[in-house]
DRENMI-898731 format. One record per residue: x, y, z negated of N, C-alpha, C, CB in turn; residue number from 1; residue in three letters. Coordinates in pm, whole numbers, plus 50000, padded with zeros to 5 digits. Glycine has a CB too. Layout:
N
     n_X     n_Y     n_Z    ca_X    ca_Y    ca_Z     c_X     c_Y     c_Z    cb_X    cb_Y    cb_Z    nr   rest
       X       Y       Z       X       Y       Z       X       Y       Z       X       Y       Z   NUM    ALA
...
This chain:
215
     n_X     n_Y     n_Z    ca_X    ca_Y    ca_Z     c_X     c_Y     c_Z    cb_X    cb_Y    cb_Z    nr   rest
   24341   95253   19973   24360   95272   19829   24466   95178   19774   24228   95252   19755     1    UNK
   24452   95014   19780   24540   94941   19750   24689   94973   19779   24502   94841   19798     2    UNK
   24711   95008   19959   24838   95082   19962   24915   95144   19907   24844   95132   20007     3    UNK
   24786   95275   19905   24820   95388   19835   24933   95349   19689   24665   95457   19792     4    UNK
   24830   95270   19564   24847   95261   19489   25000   95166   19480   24732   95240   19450     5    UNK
   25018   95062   19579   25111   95021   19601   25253   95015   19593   25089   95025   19649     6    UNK
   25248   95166   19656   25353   95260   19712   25454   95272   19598   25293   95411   19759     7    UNK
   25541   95301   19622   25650   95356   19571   25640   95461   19480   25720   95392   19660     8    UNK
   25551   95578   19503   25523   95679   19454   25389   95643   19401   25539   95785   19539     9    UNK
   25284   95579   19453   25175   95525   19379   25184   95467   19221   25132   95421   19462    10    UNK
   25339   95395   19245   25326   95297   19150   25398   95405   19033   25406   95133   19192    11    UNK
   25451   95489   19036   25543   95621   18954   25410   95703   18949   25702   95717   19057    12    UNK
   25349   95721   19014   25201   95783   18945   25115   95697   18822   25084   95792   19078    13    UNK
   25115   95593   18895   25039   95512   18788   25085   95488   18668   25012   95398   18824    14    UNK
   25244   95519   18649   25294   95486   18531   25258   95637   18449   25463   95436   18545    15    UNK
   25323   95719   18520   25275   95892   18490   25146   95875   18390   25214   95994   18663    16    UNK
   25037   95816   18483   24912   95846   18368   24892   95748   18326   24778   95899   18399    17    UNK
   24934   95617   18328   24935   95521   18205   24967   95609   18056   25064   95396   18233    18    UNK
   25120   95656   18069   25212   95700   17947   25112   95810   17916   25389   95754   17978    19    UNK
   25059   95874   17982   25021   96003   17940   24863   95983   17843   25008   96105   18091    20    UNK
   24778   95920   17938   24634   95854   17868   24682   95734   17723   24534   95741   18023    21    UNK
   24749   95677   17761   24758   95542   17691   24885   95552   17576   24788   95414   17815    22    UNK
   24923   95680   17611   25075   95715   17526   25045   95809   17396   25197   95814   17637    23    UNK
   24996   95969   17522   25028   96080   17444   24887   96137   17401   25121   96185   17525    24    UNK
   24802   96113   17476   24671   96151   17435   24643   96078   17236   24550   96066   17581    25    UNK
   24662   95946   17240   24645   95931   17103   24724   95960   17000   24625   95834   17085    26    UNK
   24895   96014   17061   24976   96070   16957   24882   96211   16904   25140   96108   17025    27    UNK
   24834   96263   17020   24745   96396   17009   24649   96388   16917   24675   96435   17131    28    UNK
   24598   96312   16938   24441   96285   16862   24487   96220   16711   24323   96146   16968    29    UNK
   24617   96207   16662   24654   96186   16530   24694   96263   16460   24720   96116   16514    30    UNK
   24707   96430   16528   24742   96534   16412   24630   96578   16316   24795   96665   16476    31    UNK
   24633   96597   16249   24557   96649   16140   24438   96721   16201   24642   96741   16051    32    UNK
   24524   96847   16277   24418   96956   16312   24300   96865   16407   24502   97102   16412    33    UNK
   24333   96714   16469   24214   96694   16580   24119   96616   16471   24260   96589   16745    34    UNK
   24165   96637   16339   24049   96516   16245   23924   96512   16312   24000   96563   16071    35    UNK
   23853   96583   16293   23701   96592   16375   23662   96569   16534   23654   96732   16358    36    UNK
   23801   96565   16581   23790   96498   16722   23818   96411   16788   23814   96535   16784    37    UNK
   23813   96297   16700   23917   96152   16706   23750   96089   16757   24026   96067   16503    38    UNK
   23625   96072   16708   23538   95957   16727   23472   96044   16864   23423   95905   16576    39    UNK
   23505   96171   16884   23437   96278   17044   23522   96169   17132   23509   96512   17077    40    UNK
   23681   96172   17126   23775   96160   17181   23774   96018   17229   23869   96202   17109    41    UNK
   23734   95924   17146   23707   95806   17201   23625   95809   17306   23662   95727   17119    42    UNK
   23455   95847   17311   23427   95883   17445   23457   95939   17512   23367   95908   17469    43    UNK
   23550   96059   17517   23606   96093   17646   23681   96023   17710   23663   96185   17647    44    UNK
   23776   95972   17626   23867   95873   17679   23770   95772   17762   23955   95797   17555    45    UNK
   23688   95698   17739   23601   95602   17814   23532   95616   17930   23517   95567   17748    46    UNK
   23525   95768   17923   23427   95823   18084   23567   95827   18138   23308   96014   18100    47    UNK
   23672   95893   18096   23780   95881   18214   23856   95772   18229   23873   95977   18210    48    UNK
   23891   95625   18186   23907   95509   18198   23799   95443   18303   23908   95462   18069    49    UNK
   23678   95486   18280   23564   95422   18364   23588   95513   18498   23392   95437   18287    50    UNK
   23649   95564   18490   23613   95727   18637   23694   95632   18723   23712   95959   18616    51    UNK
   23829   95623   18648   23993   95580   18717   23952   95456   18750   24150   95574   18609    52    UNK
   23915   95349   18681   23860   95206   18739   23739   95243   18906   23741   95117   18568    53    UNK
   23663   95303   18853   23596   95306   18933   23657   95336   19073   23514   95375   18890    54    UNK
   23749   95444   19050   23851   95504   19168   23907   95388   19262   23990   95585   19096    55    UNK
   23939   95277   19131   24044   95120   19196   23977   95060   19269   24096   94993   19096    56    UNK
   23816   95051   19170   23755   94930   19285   23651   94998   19401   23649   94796   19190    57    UNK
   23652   95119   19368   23541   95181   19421   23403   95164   19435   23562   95191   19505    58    UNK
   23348   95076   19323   23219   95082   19336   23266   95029   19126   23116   94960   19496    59    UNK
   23071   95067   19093   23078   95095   18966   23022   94910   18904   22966   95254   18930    60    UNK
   23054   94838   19011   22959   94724   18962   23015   94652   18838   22935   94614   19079    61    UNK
   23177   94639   18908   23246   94504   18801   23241   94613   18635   23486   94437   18869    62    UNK
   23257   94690   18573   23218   94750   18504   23070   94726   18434   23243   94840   18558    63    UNK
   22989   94703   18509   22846   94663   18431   22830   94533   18418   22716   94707   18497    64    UNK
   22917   94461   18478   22923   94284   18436   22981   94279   18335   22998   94175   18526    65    UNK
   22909   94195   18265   22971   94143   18127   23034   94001   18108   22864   94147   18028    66    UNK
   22940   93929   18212   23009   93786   18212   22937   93663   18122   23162   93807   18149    67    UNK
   22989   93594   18064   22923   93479   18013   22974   93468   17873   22947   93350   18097    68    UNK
   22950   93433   17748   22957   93379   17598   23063   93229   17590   22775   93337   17543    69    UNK
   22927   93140   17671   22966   93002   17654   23109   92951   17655   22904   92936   17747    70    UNK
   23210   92958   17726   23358   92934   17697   23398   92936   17612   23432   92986   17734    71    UNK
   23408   93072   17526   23416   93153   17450   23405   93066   17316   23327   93257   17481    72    UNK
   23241   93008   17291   23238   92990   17188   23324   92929   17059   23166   92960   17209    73    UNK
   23380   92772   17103   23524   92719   17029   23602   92859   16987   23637   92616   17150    74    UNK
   23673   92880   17077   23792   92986   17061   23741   93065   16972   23840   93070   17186    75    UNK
   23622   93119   16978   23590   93235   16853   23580   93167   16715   23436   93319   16875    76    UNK
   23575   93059   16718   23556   93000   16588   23684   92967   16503   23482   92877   16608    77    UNK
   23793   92921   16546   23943   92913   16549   24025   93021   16502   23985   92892   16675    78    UNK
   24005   93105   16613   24028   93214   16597   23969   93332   16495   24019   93232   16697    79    UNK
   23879   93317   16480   23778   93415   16343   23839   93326   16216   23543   93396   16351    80    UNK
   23848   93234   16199   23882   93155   16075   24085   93225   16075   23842   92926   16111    81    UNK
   24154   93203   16198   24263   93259   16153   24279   93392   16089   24329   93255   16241    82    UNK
   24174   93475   16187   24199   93622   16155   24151   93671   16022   24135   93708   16259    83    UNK
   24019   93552   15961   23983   93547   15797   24126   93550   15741   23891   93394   15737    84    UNK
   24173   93414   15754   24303   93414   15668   24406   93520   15689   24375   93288   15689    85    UNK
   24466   93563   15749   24563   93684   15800   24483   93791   15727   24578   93711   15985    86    UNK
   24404   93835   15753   24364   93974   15675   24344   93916   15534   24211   94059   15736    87    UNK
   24253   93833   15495   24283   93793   15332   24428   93838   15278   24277   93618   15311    88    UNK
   24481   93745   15364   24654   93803   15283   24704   93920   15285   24782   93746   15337    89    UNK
   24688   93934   15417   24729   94094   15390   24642   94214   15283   24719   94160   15541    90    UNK
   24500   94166   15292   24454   94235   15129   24492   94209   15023   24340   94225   15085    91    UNK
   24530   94062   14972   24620   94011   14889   24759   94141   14845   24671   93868   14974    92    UNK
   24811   94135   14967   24981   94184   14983   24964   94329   14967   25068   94147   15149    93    UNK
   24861   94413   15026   24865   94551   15038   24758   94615   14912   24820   94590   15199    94    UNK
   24675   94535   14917   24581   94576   14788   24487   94514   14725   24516   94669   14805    95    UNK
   24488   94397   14633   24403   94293   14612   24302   94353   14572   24442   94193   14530    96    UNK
   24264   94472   14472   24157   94565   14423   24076   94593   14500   24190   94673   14380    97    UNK
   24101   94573   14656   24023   94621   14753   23962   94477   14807   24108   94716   14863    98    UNK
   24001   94352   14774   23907   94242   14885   23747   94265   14790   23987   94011   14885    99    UNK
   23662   94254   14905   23553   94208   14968   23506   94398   14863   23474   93994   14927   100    UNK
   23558   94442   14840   23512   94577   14743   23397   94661   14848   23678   94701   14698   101    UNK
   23427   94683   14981   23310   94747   15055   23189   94659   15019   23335   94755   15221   102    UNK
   23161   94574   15091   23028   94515   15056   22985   94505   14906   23025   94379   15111   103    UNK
   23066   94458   14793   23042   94421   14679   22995   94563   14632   23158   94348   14610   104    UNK
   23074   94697   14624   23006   94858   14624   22896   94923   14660   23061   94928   14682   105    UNK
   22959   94904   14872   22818   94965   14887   22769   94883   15024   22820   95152   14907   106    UNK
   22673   94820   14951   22656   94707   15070   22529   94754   15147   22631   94536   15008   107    UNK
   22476   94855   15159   22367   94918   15265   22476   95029   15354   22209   95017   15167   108    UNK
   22563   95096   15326   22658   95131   15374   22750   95015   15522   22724   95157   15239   109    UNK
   22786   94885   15416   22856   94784   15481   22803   94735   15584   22882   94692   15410   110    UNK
   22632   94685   15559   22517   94647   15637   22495   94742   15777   22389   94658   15538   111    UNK
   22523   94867   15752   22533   94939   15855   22626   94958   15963   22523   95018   15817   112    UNK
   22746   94917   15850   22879   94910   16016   22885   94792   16070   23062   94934   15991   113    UNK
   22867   94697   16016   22787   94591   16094   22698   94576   16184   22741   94540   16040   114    UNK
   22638   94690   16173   22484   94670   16290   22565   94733   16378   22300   94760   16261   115    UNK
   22639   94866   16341   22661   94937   16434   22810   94965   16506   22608   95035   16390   116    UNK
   22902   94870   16436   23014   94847   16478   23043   94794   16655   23050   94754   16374   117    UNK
   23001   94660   16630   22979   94596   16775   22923   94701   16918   22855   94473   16747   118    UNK
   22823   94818   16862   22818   94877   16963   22862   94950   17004   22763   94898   16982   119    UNK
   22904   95052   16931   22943   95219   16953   23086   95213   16944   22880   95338   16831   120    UNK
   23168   95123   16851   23308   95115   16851   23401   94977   16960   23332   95096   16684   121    UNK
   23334   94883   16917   23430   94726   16986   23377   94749   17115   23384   94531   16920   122    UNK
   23264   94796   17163   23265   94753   17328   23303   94875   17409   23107   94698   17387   123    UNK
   23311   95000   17331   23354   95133   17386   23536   95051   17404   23320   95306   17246   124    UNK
   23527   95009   17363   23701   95038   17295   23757   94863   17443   23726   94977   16990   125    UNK
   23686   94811   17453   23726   94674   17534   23703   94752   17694   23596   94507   17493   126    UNK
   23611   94818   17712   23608   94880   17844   23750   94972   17846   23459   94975   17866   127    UNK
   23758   95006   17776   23876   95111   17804   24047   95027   17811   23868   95239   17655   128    UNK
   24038   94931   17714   24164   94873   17659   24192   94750   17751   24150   94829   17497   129    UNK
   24048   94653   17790   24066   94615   17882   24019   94591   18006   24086   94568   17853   130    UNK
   23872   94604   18042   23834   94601   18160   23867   94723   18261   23709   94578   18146   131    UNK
   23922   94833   18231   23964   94908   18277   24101   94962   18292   23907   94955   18249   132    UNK
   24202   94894   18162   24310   94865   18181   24375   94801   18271   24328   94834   18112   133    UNK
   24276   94699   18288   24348   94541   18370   24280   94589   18517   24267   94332   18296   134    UNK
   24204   94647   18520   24139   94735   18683   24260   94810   18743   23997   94882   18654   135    UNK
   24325   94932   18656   24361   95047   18672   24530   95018   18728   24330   95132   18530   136    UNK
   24520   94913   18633   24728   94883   18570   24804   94784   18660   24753   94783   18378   137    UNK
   24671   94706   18705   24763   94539   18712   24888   94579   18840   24620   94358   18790   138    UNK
   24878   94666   18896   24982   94696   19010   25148   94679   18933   24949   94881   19078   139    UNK
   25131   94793   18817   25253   94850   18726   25272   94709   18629   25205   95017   18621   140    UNK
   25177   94628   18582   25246   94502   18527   25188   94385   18611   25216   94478   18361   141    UNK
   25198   94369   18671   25188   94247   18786   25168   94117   18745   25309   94232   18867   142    UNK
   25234   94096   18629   25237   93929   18555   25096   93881   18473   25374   93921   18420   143    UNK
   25035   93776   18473   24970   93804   18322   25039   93790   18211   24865   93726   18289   144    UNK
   25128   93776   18169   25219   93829   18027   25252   93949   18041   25357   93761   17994   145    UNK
   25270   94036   18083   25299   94195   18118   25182   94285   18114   25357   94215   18265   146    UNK
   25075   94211   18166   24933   94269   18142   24900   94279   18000   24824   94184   18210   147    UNK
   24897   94165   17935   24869   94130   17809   24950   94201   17732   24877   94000   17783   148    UNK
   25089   94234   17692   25168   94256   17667   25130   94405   17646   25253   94203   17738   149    UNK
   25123   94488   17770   25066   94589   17844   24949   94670   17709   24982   94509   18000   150    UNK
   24862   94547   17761   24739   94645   17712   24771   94600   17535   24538   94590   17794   151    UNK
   24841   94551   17470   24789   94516   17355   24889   94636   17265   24805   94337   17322   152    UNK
   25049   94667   17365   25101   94790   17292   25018   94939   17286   25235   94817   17361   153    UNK
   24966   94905   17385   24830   95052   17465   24727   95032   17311   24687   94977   17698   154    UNK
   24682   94872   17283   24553   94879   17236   24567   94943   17032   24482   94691   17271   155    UNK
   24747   94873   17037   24767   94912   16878   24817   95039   16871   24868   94820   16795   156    UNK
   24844   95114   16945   24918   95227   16925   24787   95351   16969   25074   95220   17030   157    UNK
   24686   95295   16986   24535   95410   17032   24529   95381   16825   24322   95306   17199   158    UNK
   24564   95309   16762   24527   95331   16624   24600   95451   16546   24551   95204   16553   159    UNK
   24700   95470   16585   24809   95569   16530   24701   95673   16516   24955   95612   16634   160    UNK
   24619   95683   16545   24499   95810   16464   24463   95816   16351   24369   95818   16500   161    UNK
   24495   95670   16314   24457   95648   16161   24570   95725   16079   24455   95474   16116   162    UNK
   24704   95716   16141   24744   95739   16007   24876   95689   15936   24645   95693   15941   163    UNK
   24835   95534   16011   24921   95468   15877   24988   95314   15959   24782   95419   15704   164    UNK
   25077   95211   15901   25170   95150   15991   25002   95039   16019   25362   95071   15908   165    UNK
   24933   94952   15911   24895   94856   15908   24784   94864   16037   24861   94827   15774   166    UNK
   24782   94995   16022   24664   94953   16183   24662   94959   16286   24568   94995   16215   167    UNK
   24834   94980   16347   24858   94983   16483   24945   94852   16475   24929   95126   16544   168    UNK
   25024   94789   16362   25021   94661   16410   24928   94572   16348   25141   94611   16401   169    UNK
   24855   94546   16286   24738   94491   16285   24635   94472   16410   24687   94557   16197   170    UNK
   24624   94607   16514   24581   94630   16659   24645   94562   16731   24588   94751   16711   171    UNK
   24775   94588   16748   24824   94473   16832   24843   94392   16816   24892   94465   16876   172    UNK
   24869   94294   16723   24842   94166   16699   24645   94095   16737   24894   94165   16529   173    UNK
   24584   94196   16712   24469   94163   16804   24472   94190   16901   24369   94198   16786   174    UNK
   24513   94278   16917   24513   94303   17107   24577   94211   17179   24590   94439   17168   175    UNK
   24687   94131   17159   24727   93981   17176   24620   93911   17251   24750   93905   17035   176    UNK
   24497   93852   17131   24427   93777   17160   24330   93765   17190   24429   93737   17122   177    UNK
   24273   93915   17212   24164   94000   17325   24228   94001   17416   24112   94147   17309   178    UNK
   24363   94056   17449   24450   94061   17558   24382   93921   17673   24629   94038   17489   179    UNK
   24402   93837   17575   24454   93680   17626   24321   93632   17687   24513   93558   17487   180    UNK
   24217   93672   17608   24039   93614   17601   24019   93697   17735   23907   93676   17432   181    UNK
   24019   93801   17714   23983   93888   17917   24036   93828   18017   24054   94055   17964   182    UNK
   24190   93804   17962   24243   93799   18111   24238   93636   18137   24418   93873   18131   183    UNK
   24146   93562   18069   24084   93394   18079   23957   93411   18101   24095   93290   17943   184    UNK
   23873   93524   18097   23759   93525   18132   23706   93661   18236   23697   93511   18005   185    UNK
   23755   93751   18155   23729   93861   18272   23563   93905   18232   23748   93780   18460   186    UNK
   23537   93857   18062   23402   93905   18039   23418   94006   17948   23304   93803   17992   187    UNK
   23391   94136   17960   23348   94233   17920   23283   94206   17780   23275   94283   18016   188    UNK
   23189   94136   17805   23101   94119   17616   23170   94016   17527   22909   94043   17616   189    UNK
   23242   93907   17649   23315   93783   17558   23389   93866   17434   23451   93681   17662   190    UNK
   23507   93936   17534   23604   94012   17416   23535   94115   17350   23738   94084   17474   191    UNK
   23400   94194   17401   23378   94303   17284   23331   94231   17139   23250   94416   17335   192    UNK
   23249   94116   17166   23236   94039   17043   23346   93971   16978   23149   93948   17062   193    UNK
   23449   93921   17061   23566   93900   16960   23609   94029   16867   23697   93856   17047   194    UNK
   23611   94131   16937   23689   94248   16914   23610   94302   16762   23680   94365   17061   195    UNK
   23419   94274   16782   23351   94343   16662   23373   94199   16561   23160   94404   16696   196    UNK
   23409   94047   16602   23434   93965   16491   23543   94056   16422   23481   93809   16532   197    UNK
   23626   94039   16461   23786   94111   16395   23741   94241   16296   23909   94191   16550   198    UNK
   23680   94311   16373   23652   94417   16305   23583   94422   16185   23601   94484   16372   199    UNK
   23460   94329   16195   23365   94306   16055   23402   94244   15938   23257   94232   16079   200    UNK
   23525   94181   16008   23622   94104   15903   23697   94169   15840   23704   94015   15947   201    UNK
   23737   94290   15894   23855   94398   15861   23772   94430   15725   23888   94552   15990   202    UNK
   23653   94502   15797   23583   94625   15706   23535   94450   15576   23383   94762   15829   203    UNK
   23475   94371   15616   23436   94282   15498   23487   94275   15378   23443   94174   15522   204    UNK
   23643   94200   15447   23715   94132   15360   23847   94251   15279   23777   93997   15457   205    UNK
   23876   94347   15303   23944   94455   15212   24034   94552   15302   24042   94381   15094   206    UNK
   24043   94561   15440   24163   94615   15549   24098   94725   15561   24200   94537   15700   207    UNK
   23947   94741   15587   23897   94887   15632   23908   95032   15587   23786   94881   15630   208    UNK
   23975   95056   15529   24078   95155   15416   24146   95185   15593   24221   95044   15235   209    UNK
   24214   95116   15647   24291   95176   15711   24254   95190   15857   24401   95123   15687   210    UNK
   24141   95145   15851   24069   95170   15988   23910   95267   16008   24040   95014   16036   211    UNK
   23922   95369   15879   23868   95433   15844   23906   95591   15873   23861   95386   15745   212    UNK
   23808   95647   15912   23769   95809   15923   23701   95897   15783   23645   95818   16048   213    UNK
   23741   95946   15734   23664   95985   15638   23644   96163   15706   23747   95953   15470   214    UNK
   23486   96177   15678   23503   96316   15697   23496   96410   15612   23437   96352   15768   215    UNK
């Protein structure tokens, strides 16, 4: 398999369905007509990210490891306080009418993507972006800056479903530093909890406007 993938032609395959999964599938899933099939589409995307990993390592284990918290902890604290400030401003800059307005409105609503954010969205979305990225890819970017690099244009441009500029670079600028947290730990839950900090902060503090589905 390693060979295989190796190869000359392995490695022109692997780019093939990088561009194609990681490219064109979410240009797809941003026309209008797929509105109702953007939150299906995320799980599909995840059984076939998990299929293709599985293919690399051939067994389904490193996938059900999650890894350890403790490292982690400093860095999330640092880091959650930057990503407070950065989105503050940018609610500031893009729409001050909107800080902290979800919760302050409808805060049993808010209370809910909170419970249910971390599960169904940030850890769907870290298996795919990176524990299965960094499984599938590392042949085609070889470096860890190329990896990182890699998955974080992959991770802001899966937002282009939304819609709109602020949430595919807003994504990659997190995907940066999820990028960075996996490929220093290699834990599966480390980064899905960074990934649902970021997120609860989005929807908290006034950004979730653009990281929103309405049906």
């Amino acid at each position: 398999m390693s060979t295989e993938r190796g190869s000359i032609w392995g490695r022109c395959w692997l780019w093939i369905e990088c561009v194609l999964i990681y490219g064109v599938l979410p240009l797809v899933f941003a026309h209008p007509w797929m509105r109702y099939a953007k939150v299906p589409a995320l799980y599909g995307l995840l059984v076939l990210a998990m299929w293709l990993a599985r293919c690399t390592w051939g067994t389904w284990r490193p996938l059900l490891e999650v890894g350890t918290l403790r490292s982690c902890v400093s860095s999330f604290v640092w880091r959650g306080l930057l990503a407070a400030v950065v989105i503050a401003a940018a609610t500031w800059w893009l729409g001050p009418e909107y800080f902290l307005r979800f919760p302050r409105s409808r805060p049993v609503m808010w209370a809910l993507v909170m419970l249910l954010y971390p599960g169904l969205s940030a850890y769907p979305q870290e298996l795919i972006y990176r524990t299965c990225f960094f499984a599938r890819y590392a042949v085609i970017f070889p470096t860890p800056l190329a990896m990182v690099v890699a998955s974080s244009v992959a991770f802001g441009w899966l937002h282009v479903v939304f819609g709109n500029v602020p949430a595919v670079v807003l994504s990659f600028l997190a995907g940066i530093m999820l990028s960075h947290t996996y490929l220093r730990t290699r834990s599966t839950l480390a980064v899905s909890v960074e990934h649902a900090l970021y997120g609860c902060l989005v929807f908290t503090i006034g950004l979730g406007r653009y990281f929103y589905l309405p049906l």
